[in-house]
C-alpha positions as CSV (number, residue, x, y, z in Angstrom):
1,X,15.2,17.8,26.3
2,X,12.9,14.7,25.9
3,X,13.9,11.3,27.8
4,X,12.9,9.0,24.7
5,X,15.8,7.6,22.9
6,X,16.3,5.4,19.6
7,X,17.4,2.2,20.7
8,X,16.4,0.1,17.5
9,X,16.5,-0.2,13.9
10,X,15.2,-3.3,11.8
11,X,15.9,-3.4,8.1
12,X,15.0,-6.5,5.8
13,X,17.0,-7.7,3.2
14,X,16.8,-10.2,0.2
15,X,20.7,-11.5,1.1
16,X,21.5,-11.0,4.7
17,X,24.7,-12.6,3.6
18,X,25.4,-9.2,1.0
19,X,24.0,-7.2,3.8
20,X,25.9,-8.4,6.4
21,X,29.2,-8.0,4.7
22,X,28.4,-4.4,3.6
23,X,28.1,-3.2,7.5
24,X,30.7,-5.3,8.4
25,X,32.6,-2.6,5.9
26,X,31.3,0.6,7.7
27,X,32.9,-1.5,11.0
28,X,29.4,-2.8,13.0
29,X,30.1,-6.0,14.1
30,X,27.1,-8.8,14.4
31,X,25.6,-11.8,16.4
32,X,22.8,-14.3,15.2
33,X,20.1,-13.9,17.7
34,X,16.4,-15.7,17.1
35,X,13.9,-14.0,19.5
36,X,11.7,-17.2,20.7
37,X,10.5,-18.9,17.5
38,X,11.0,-15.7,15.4
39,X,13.3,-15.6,12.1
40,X,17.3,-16.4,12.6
41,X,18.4,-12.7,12.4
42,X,21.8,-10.6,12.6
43,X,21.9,-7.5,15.6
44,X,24.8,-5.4,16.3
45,X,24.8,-3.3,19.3
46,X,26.0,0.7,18.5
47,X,25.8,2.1,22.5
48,X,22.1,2.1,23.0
49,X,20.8,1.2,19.7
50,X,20.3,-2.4,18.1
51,X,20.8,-2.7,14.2
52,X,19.3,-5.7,13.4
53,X,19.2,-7.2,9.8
54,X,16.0,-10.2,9.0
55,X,15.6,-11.9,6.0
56,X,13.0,-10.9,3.9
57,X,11.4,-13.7,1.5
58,X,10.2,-11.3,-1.3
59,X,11.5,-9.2,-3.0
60,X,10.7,-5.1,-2.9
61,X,12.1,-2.2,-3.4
62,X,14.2,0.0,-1.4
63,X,12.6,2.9,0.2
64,X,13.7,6.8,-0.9
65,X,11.4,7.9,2.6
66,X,14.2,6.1,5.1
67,X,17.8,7.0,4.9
68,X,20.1,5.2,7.7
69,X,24.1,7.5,8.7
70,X,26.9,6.0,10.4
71,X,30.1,8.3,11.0
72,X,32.8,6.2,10.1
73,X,36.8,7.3,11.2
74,X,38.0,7.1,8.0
75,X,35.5,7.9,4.7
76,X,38.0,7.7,2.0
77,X,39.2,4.0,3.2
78,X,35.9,3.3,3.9
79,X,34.8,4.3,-0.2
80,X,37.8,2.4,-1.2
81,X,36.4,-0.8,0.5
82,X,33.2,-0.4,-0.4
83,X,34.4,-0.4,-4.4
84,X,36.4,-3.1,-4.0
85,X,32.9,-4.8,-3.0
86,X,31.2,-2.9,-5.9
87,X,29.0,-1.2,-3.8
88,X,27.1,1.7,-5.7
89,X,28.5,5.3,-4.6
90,X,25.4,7.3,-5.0
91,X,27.2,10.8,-3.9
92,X,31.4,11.1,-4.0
93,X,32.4,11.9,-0.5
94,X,31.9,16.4,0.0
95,X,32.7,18.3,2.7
96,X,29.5,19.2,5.1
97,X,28.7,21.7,7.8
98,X,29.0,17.9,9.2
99,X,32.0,17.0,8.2
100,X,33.0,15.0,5.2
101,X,30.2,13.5,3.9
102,X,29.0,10.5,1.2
103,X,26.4,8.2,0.3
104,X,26.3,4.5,-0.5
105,X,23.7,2.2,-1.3
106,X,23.7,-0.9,0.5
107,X,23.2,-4.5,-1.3
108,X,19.5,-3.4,-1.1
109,X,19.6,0.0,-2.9
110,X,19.2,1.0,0.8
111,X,21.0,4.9,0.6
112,X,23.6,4.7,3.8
113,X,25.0,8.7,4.7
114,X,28.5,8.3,5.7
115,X,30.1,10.8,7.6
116,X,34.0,11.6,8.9
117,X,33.9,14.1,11.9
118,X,36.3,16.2,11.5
């Protein structure tokens, strides 16, 4: 057992407005926060870790290397919600040695794991 924990994640995005709303769908809820003189940002605290969105001025591609998962309580409202937004399903929700399992791609072509414990 090691004593180091996760406690942050920073993603950029070309419209935190977009971005923000996506989350918002998987249930994180958000502040604005400025650290100092840094960039007006958006954090949401999940138990020990931060998810923070910035702005990012230019735009680039998402990467295939980092993939982010959030279990949600319920996936097949969740997908619902997230068509309504037209948000791209990338994989139909599947059952998982998990637990139900799908993936999303956020406003920036981001791929977001979802997963309902069962």
């Amino acid at each position: 057992m090691t004593d180091i924990q996760l406690n942050l994640i920073v993603i950029r995005s070309i419209d935190v407005e977009k971005s923000i709303k996506f989350y918002r769908l998987l249930g994180l809820n958000f502040i604005e926060h400025r650290h100092g003189g840094g960039l007006e940002h958006y954090a949401s605290q999940l138990g020990q870790l931060t998810f923070e969105i910035y702005p990012h001025t230019a735009p680039v591609e998402a990467s295939a290397m980092t993939r982010l998962g959030f279990q949600v309580l319920d996936l097949e409202a969740t997908i619902i919600q997230l068509q309504q937004e037209d948000i791209t399903i990338v994989q139909q929700p599947t059952a998982s040695e998990w637990g139900l399992t799908a993936i999303v791609a956020d406003p920036d072509g981001n791929k977001i794991e979802l997963t309902q414990v069962e």
